[in-house]
C-alpha positions as CSV (number, residue, x, y, z in Angstrom):
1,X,65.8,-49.6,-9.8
2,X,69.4,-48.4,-9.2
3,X,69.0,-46.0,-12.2
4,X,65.7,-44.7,-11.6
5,X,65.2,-45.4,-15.1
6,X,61.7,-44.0,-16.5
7,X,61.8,-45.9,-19.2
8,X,62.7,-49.3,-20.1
9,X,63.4,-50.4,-24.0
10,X,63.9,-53.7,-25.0
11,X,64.5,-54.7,-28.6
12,X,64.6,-58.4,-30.4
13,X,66.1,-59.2,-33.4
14,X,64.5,-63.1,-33.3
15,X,61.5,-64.8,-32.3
16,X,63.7,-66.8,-30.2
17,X,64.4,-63.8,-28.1
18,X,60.9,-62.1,-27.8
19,X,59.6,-64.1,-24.6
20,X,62.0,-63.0,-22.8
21,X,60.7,-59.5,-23.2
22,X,57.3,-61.0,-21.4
23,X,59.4,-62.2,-18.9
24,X,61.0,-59.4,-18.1
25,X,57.8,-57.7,-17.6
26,X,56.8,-60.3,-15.4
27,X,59.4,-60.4,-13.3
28,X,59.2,-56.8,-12.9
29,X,56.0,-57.1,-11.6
30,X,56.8,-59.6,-9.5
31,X,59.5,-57.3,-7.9
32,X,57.2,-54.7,-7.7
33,X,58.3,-52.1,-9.9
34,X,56.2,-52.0,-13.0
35,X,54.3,-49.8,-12.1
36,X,57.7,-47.8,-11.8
37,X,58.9,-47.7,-15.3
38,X,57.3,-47.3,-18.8
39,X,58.3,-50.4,-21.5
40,X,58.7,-50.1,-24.6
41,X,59.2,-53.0,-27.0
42,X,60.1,-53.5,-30.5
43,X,62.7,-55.0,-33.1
44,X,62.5,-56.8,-36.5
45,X,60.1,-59.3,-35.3
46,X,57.7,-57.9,-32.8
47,X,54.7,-55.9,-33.6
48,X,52.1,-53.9,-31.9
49,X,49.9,-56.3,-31.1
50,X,52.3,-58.8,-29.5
51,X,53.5,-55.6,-27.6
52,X,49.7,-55.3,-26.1
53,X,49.9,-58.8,-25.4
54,X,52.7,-59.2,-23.4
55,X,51.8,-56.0,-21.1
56,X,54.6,-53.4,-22.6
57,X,53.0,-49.7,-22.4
58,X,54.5,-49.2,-25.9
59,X,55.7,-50.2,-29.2
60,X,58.2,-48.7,-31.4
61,X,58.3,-50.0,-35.6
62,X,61.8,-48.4,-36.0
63,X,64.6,-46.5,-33.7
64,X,62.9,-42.9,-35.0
65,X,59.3,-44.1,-33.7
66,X,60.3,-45.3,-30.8
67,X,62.4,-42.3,-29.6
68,X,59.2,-40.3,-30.3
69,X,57.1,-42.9,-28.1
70,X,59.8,-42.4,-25.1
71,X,59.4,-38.4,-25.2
72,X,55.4,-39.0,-25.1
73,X,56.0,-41.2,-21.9
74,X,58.3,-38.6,-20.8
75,X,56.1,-35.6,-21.1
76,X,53.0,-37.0,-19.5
């Protein structure tokens, strides 16, 4: 909110770590400010689908892909 971020990207590297990208999501919402920001999700162990599932507007497979999802966000 400070930052007026656009865009938020959060990456996990375990399983372990992946809720926490749900809850972060939620607790945006609950703050009122997803509708503020895009999210985009991704790391070795998260896929597409559990990026749909857990509310994230995108999903990046590598660092490359997901810079290309951000400028898509970015230009509309």
């Amino acid at each position: 909110e400070e930052s007026g971020a656009d865009i938020l990207g959060m990456s996990a590297l375990l399983t372990t770590t992946m809720p926490k990208m749900k809850a972060t999501i939620q607790h945006l919402a609950e703050l009122g400010l997803r509708d503020k920001v895009k999210i985009l999700v991704g790391g070795a162990p998260v896929t597409a689908q559990y990026a749909k599932d857990i509310g994230a507007d995108g999903y990046g497979f590598n660092a490359a892909d997901a810079v290309e999802k951000a400028k898509e966000f970015v230009a509309g």
